[in-house]
C-alpha positions as CSV (number, residue, x, y, z in Angstrom):
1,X,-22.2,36.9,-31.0
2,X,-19.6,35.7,-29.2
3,X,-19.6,32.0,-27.8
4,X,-19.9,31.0,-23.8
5,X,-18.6,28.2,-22.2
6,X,-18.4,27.3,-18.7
7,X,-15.2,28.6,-16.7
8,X,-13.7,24.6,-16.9
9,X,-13.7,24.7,-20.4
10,X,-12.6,28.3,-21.0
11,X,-9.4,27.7,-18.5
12,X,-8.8,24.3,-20.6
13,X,-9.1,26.2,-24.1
14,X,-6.9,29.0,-22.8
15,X,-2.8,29.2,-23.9
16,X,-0.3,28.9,-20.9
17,X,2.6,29.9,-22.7
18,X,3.1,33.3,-25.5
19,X,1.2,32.5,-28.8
20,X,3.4,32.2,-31.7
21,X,3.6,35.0,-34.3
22,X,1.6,35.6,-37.4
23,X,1.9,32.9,-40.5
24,X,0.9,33.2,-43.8
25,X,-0.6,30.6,-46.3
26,X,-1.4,30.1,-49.7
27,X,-4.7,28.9,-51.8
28,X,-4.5,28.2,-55.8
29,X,-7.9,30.0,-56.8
30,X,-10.4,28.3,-58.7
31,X,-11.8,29.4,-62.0
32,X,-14.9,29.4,-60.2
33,X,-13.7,31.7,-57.6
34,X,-12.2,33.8,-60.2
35,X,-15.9,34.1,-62.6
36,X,-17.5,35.4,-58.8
37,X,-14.9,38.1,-58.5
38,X,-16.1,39.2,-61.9
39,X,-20.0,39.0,-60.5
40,X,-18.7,40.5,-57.4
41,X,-17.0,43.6,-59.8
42,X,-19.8,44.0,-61.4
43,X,-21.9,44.8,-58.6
44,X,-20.0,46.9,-57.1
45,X,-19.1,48.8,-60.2
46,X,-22.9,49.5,-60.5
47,X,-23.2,50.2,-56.6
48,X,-20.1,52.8,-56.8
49,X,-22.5,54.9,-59.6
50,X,-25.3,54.5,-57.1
51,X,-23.4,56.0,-54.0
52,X,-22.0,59.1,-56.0
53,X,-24.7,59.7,-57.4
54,X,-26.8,59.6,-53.9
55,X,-23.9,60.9,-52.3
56,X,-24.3,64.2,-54.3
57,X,-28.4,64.1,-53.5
58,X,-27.6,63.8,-50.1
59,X,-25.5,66.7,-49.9
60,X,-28.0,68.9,-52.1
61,X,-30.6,67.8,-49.5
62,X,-29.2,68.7,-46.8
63,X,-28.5,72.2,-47.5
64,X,-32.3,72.8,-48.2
65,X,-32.9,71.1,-45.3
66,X,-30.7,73.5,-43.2
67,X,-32.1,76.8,-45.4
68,X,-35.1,75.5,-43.9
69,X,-33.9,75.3,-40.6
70,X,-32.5,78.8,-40.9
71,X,-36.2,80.1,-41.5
72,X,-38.1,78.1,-39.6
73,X,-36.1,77.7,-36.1
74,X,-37.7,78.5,-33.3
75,X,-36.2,79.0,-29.6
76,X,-37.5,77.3,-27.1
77,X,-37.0,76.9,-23.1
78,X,-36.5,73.9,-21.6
79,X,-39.3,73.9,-19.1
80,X,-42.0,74.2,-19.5
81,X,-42.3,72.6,-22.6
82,X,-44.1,74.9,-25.0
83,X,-47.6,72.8,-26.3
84,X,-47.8,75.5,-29.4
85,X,-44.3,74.4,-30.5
86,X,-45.7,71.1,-31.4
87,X,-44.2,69.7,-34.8
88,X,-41.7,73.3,-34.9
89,X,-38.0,72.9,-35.2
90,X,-36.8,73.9,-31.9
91,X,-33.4,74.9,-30.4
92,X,-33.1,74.1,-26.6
93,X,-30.3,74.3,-24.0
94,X,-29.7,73.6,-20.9
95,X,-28.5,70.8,-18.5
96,X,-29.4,67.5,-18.4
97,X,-30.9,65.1,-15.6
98,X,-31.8,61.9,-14.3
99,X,-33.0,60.8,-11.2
100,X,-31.7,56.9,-12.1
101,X,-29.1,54.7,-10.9
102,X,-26.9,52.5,-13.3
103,X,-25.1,49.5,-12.8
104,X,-23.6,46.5,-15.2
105,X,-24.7,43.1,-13.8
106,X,-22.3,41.6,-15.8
107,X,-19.5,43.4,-13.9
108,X,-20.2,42.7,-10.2
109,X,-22.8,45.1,-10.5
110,X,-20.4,48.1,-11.4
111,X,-22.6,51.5,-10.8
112,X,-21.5,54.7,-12.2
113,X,-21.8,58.0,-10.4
114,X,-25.4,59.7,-9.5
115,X,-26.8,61.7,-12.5
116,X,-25.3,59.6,-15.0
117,X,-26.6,59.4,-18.6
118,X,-25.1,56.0,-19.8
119,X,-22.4,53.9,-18.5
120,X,-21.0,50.9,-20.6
121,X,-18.1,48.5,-20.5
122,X,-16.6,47.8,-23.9
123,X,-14.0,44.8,-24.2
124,X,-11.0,44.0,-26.5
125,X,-9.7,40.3,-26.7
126,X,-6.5,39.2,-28.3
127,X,-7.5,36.8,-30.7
128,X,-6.1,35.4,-34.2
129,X,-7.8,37.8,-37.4
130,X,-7.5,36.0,-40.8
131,X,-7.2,38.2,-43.7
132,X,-7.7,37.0,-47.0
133,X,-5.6,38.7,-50.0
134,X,-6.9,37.3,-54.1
135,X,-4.1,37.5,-56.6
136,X,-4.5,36.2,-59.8
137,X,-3.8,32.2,-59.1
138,X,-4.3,32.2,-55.6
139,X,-5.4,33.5,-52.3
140,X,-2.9,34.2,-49.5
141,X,-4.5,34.0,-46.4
142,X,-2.3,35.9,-43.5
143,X,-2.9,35.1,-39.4
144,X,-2.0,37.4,-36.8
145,X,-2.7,38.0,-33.3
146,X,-4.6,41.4,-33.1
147,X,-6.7,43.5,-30.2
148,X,-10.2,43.2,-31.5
149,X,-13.7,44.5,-30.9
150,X,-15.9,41.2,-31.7
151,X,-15.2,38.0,-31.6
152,X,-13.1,36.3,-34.3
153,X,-14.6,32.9,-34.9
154,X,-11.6,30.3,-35.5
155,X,-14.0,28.0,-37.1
156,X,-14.9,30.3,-40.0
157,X,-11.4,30.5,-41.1
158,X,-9.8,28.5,-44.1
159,X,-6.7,27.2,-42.1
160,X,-8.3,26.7,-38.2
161,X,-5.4,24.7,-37.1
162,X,-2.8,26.3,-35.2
163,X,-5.1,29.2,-35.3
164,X,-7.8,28.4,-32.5
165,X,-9.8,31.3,-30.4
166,X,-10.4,30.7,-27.2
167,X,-14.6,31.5,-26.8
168,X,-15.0,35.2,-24.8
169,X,-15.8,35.1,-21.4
170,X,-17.4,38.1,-21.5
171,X,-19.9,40.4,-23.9
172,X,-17.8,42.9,-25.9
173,X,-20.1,45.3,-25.0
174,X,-22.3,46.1,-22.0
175,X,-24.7,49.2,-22.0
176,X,-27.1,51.0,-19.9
177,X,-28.8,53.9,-20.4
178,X,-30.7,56.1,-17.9
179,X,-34.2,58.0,-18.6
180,X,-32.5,61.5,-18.9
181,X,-34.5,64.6,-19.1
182,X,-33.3,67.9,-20.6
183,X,-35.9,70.5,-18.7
184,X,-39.4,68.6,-20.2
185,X,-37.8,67.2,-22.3
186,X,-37.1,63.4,-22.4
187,X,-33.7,62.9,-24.0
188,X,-34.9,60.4,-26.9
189,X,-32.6,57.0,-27.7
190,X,-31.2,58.7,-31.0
191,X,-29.9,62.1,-28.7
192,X,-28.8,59.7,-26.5
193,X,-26.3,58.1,-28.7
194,X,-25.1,61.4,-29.5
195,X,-23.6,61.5,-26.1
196,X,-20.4,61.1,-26.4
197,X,-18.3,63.0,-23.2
198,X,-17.4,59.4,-22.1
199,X,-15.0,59.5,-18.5
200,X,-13.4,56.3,-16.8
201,X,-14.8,55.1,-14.1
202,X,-13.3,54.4,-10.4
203,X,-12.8,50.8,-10.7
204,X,-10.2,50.7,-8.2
205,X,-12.2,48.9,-5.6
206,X,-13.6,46.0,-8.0
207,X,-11.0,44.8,-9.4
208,X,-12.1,41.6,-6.7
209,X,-15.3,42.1,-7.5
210,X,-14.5,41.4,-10.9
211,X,-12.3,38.0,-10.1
212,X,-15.5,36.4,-8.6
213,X,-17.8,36.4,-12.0
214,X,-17.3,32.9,-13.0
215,X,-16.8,33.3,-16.5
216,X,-13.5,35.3,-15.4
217,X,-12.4,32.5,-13.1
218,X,-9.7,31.5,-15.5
219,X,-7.9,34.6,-15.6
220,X,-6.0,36.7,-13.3
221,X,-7.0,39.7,-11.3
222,X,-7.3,42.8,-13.4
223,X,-5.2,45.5,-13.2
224,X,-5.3,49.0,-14.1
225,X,-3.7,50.0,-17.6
226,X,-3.4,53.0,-19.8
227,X,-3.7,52.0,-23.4
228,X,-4.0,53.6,-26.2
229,X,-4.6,56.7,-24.2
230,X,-7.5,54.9,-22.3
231,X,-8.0,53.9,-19.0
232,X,-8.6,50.0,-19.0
233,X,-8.9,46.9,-17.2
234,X,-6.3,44.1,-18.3
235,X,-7.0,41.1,-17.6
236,X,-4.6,38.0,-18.3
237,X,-5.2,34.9,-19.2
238,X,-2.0,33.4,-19.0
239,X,1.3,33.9,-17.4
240,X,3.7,36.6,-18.9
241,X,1.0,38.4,-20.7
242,X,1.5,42.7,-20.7
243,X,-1.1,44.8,-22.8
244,X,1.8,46.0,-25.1
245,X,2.9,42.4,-25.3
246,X,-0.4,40.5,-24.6
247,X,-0.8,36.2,-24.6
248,X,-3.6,34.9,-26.6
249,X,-6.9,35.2,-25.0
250,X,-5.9,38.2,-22.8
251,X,-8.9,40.7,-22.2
252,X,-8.9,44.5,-22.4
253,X,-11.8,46.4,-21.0
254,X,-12.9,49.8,-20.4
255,X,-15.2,51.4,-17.6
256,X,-16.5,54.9,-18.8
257,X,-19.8,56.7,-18.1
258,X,-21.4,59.8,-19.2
259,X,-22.5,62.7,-17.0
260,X,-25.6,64.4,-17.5
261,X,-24.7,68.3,-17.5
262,X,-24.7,71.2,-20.2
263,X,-26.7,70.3,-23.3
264,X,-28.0,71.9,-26.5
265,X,-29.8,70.3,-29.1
266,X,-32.2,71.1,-32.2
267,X,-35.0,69.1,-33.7
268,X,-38.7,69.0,-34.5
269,X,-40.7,69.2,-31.5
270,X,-43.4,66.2,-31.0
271,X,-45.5,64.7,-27.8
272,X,-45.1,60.7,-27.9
273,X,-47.2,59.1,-25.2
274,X,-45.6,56.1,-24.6
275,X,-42.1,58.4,-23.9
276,X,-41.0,58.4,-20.2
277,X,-40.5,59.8,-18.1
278,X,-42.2,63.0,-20.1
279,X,-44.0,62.9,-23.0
280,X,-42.6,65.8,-25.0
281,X,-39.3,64.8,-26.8
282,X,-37.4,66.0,-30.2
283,X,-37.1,63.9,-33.4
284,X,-35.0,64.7,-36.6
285,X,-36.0,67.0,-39.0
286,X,-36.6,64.8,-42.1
287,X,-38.7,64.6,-45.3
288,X,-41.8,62.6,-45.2
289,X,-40.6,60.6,-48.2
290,X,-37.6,58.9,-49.0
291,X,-36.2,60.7,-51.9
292,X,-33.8,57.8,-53.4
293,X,-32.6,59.0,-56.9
294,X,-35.1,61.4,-57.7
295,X,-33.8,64.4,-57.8
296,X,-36.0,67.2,-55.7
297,X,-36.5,70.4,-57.1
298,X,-38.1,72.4,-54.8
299,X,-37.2,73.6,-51.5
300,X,-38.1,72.2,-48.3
301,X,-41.2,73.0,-46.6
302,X,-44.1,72.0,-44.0
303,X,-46.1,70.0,-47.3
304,X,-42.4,67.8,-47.8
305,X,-41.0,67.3,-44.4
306,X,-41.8,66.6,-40.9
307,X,-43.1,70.3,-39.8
308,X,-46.5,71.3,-38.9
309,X,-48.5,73.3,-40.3
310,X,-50.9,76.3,-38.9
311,X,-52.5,73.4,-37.4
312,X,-49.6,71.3,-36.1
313,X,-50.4,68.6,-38.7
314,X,-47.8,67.1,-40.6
315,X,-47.0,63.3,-42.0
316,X,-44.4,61.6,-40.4
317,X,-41.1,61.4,-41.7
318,X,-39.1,58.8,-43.4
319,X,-37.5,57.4,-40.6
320,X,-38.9,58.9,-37.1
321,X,-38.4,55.4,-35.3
322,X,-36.4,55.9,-32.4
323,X,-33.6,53.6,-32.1
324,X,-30.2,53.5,-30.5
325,X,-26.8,53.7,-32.4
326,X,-23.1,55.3,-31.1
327,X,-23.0,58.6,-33.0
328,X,-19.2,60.1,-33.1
329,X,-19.3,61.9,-35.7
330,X,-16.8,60.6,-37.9
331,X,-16.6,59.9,-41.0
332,X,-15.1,56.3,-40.6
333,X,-17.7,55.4,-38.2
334,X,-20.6,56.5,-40.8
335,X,-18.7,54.3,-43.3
336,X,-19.2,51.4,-40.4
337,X,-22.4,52.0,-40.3
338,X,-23.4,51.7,-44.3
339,X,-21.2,48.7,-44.3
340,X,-23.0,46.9,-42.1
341,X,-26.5,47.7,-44.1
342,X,-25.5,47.8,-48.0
343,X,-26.6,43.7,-48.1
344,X,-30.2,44.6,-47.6
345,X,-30.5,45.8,-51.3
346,X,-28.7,42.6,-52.6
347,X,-28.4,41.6,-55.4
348,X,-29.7,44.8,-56.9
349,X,-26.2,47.2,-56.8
350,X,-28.5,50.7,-56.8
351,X,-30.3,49.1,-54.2
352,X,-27.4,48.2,-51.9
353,X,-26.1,51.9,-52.7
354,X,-29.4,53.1,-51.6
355,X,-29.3,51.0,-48.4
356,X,-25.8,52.2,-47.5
357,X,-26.4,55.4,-48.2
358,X,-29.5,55.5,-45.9
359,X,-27.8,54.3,-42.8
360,X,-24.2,56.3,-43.5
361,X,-25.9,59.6,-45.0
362,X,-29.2,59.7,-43.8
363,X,-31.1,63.3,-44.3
364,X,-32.4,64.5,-41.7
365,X,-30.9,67.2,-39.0
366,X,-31.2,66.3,-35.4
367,X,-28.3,68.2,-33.8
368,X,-27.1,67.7,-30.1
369,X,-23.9,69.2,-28.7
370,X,-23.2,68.7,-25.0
371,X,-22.3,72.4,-24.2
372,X,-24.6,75.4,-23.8
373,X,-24.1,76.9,-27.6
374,X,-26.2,79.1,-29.8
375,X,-27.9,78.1,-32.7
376,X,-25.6,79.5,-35.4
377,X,-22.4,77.1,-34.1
378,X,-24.7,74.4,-33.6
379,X,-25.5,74.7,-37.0
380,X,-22.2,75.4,-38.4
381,X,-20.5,73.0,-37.1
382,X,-23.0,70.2,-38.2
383,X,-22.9,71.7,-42.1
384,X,-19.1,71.4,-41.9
385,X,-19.6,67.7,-40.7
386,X,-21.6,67.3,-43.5
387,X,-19.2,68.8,-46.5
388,X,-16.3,66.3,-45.2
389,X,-18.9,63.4,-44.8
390,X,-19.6,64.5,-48.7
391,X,-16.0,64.5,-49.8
392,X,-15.4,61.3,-48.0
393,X,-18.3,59.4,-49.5
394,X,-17.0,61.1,-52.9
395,X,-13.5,59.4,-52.2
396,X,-15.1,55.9,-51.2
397,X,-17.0,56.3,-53.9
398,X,-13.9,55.8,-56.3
399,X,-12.4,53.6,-54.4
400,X,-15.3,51.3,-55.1
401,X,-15.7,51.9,-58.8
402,X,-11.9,51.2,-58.8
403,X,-12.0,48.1,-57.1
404,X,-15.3,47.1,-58.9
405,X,-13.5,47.3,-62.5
406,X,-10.1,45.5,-61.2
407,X,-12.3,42.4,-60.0
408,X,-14.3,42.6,-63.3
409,X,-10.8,42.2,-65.2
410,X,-10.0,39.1,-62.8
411,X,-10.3,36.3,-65.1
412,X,-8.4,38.3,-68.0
413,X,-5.7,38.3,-65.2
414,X,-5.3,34.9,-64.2
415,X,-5.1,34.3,-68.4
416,X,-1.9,37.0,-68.4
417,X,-0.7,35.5,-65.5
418,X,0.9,32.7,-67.5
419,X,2.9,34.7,-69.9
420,X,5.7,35.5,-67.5
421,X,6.8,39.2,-67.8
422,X,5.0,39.5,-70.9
423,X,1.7,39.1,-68.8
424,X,3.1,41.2,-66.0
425,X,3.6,44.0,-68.6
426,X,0.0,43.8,-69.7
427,X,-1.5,43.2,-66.1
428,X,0.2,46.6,-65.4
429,X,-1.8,48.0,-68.3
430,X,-5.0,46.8,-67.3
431,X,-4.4,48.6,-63.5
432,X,-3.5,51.7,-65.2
433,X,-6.7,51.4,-67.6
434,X,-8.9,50.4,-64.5
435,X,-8.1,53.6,-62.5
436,X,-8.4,55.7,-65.8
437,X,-12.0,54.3,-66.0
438,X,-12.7,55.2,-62.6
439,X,-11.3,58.5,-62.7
440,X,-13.1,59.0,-65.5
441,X,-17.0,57.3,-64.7
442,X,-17.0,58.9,-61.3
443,X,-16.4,62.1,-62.2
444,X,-18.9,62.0,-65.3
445,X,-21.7,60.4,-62.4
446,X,-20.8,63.2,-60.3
447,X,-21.0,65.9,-62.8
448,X,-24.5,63.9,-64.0
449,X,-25.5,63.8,-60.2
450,X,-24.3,67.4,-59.6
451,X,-26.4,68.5,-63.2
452,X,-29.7,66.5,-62.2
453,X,-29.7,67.8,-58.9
454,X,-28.3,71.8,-59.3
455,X,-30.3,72.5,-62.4
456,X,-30.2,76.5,-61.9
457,X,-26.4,76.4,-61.3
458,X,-25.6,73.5,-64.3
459,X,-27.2,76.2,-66.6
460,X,-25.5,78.9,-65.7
461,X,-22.6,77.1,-66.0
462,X,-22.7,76.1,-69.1
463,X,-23.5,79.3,-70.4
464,X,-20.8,80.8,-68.6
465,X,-18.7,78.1,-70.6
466,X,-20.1,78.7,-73.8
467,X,-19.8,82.6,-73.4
468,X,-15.7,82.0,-72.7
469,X,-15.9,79.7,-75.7
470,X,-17.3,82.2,-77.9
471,X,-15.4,85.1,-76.8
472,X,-11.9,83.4,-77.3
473,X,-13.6,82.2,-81.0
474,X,-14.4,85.8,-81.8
475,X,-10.5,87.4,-80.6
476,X,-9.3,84.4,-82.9
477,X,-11.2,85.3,-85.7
C-alpha cells in the first residue's frame, strides 16, 4: 500500500520545477545472479507444461459445464423468488435496485446519483517506474516517469537517487458498493463485480470540496480533464504541470458510478441467511471438486457439481465463497489476475500453474450481462469469451516455456559472451534452438493435454490418420 505523510511533509517532498527525463544505468551481473536465472528457468519451464496442459482441461471443462447448462437451465422470475428452484441453474432478468445512498469519505464525501450500484474513485500518479532488463554480463536498469495505478516505492529500486517518489496523498482506489437487489434477488459480491457500465460523475461542484482534504493541501485545485478518453480530475502538484505533459507527483483521478437498471444473469440458485437484504441470491455453477490435472471423463451432473438433486441436496462447490474482484472480461485482466496468485504454489512449478490457472481460468459459469437478453446470447457470448481466453492462455503458455528455456541457457551465455562475434554467433544459435524447443514441448503438452482429456475424439483421430496412411500405402503399392 501506498505511504501517508502529513500535508507538511508531502508539500516538502513534492518537485517545484519539471522532473527530468528518463536515464538508464548499468549493473555487471553476478555469477550468482546468473545460476538463479537458471533456477528461475527451470521453474517456469515446468510451470509453462502445467498451464497448457490445465489450460486445455479448463477448456474441456467448460464445455461440459455449459452442455450441462443447456439441459438443465431453468427460467426463472425475478420476484418472487421461486423456493422449488433451490440449487437449479436459473436464468433471470430484469432491473436492478437499491434503496442505498453512496458516498466516498475520502473525497469530501462525494455521493453518486440515487439508485446507484457502486461508485469508486480510482487514481493515477506520475511517479518514476524502474524496469530492470538481464543481458548476459549485466543488468540495465531504465527510469522513466510514467502514469501509474499503484504506488511505485523509490526505496525498492537499485539506483534511488535522483529517482525519489513522492508518498500518495491519496488511496489509488476508493470503492463502495450498495446492497442491490435484482427482483428477490440480492445481487451477490461476485455479480457485483461484474458490473461494469461505469459513467463519470458530476464533480463540477467539488472540485473545492476536494482542495480542503488535507492530504491534498499541497496541490492545486483540480480541474476537469479528458484523458485517455476519460473524464478525470487533474490535480497538480507543481507549477506548469498539464496531464499530457504532467510534473512529478501530479495526480489523475476518476469519478464514475454504476447505475442500477436492465440486468440478466444465470447461476445456481441457493438461500444464504446471512445475505441482505434478501436471502435468495445466485452462485456459480461449479464442480464440487477441484479437478487439477485429472482429466474427467464423464459429463457433468447433479452427483459432480453444485446442482441439486430431487431433493435440493447437493455439496458445495469448489469455490462458492463470495468475494469481490473487477470482472471485465478481458483476457489481459485474467492474466492480472493469475499473476498476482501463481506464488502460492511456490516452489512447486505445477503447483504455481495450478494456482494461476485457478484464479485466471476458474470453471465455473456465473454469467451476468447488464441488458435484458435471452439465455441463448448470454450463453454464446460467454463460450466465445471462453475460446479466446483458451487461445490466449495457449499463447502465454509459450511465451513462458520460451522464456523458461532462454533463462535456463543463462550461464552458457554469459560463458559465449566472451568470445566476441564468435560467441554472438553461437548465442544466436541457442535463441533459435530455445524457440524450436518451445515450439516444439508446447505443442506435444497440448496434443498430450488435448489426448488425456478428448479420449473419444484422439481415437478417432488417429484412426482417421492411420486409415489415410494405409490407403496412400495401398495406391503405392
Amino acid at each position: 500500500s501506498a505511504p501517508q505523510t502529513a500535508p507538511e511533509e508531502l508539500a516538502a517532498n513534492l518537485p517545484h520545477s519539471p522532473a527530468i527525463g528518463g536515464d538508464t544505468h548499468e549493473q555487471s551481473k553476478s555469477w550468482q545472479s546468473t545460476l538463479t536465472e537458471l533456477v528461475a528457468g527451470v521453474l517456469l519451464f515446468f510451470m509453462s507444461m502445467g498451464v497448457l496442459w490445465l489450460n486445455e482441461g479448463h477448456a474441456v471443462r467448460m464445455d461440459v459445464l455449459f452442455s450441462l447448462a443447456k439441459r438443465k437451465l431453468k427460467m426463472s422470475a425475478a420476484a418472487p423468488a421461486d423456493p422449488e428452484n433451490l440449487r437449479e441453474l436459473v436464468f433471470v432478468t430484469g432491473t436492478t435496485q437499491t434503496e442505498a445512498s453512496l458516498k466516498l469519505s475520502a473525497w469530501a464525501n462525494l455521493q453518486a446519483p440515487s439508485g446507484s450500484a457502486k461508485l469508486r474513485a480510482s487514481t493515477q500518479m506520475y511517479l518514476w517506474v524502474e524496469k530492470g532488463e538481464s543481458k548476459d554480463n549485466s543488468t540495465t536498469y531504465t527510469y522513466s516517469q510514467q502514469w501509474v495505478d499503484e504506488y511505485q516505492d523509490s526505496n525498492n529500486f537499485t539506483y534511488t537517487m535522483g529517482h525519489e517518489n513522492p508518498p500518495a496523498p491519496a488511496p489509488f482506489v476508493a470503492l463502495e458498493l450498495a446492497a442491490t437487489t435484482l427482483g428477490d434477488f440480492t445481487m451477490s459480491q461476485r455479480m457485483m463485480g461484474k458490473l461494469q457500465a461505469w459513467k463519470p460523475c458530476d464533480v463540477k461542484g467539488k472540485l473545492e470540496d476536494f482542495q480542503q482534504i488535507r492530504s491534498l493541501s499541497a496541490y492545486q485545485q483540480g480541474e476537469i480533464t479528458t484523458f485517455n478518453d476519460k473524464e478525470s480530475v487533474f490535480f497538480r502538484a507543481s507549477f506548469g504541470g498539464t496531464p499530457v505533459s504532467p510534473n512529478l507527483g501530479d495526480l489523475l483521478t476518476r469519478f464514475e458510478y454504476v447505475p442500477c437498471g436492465p440486468t440478466s444473469v444465470m447461476g445456481v440458485q441457493v438461500e444464504q441467511a446471512e445475505m441482505r437484504p434478501t436471502p435468495w441470491s445466485l452462485v456459480p455453477l461449479e464442480y464440487n471438486e477441484h479437478h487439477s490435472y485429472t482429466p474427467m471423463l464423464t459429463r457433468a451432473n447433479t452427483g459432480n457439481t453444485n446442482l441439486g438433486d430431487e431433493r435440493h441436496q447437493t455439496l458445495l462447490g469448489e469455490a462458492e465463497k463470495d468475494e469481490y474482484f473487477e470482472d471485465t472480461h478481458s483476457p489481459q485482466e485474467r492474466l492480472k489476475r493469475g499473476v498476482a496468485h501463481f506464488l502460492e504454489g511456490f516452489p512447486n512449478p505445477f503447483a504455481m500453474a495450478d494456482a494461476f490457472m485457478a484464479a485466471a481460468c476458474p470453471d465455473h459459469v456465473l454469467i451476468v450481462a447488464e441488458e435484458k437478453t435471452t439465455p441463448e446470447s448470454l450463453v454464446s457470448a460467454e463460450r466465445k469469451f471462453e475460446r479466446t481466453l483458451t487461445m490466449v492462455m495457449r499463447l502465454f503458455g509459450f511465451m513462458l516455456m520460451y522464456g523458461g528455456i532462454e533463462l535456463f541457457f543463462s550461464p552458457l551465455r554469459k560463458l559465449l559472451s566472451y568470445l566476441w562475434i564468435f560467441g554472438t554467433i553461437l548465442k544466436f544459435g541457442i535463441d533459435l534452438f530455445a524457440c524450436a524447443c518451445a515450439v516444439s514441448c508446447s505443442s506435444c503438452t497440448i496434443a498430450g493435454a488435448y489426448a488425456a482429456y478428448r479420449p473419444l475424439y484422439s481415437f478417432l483421430i488417429l484412426c482417421v490418420g492411420a486409415a489415410l496412411v494405409g490407403g496412400m500405402y495401398k495406391l503405392e503399392q
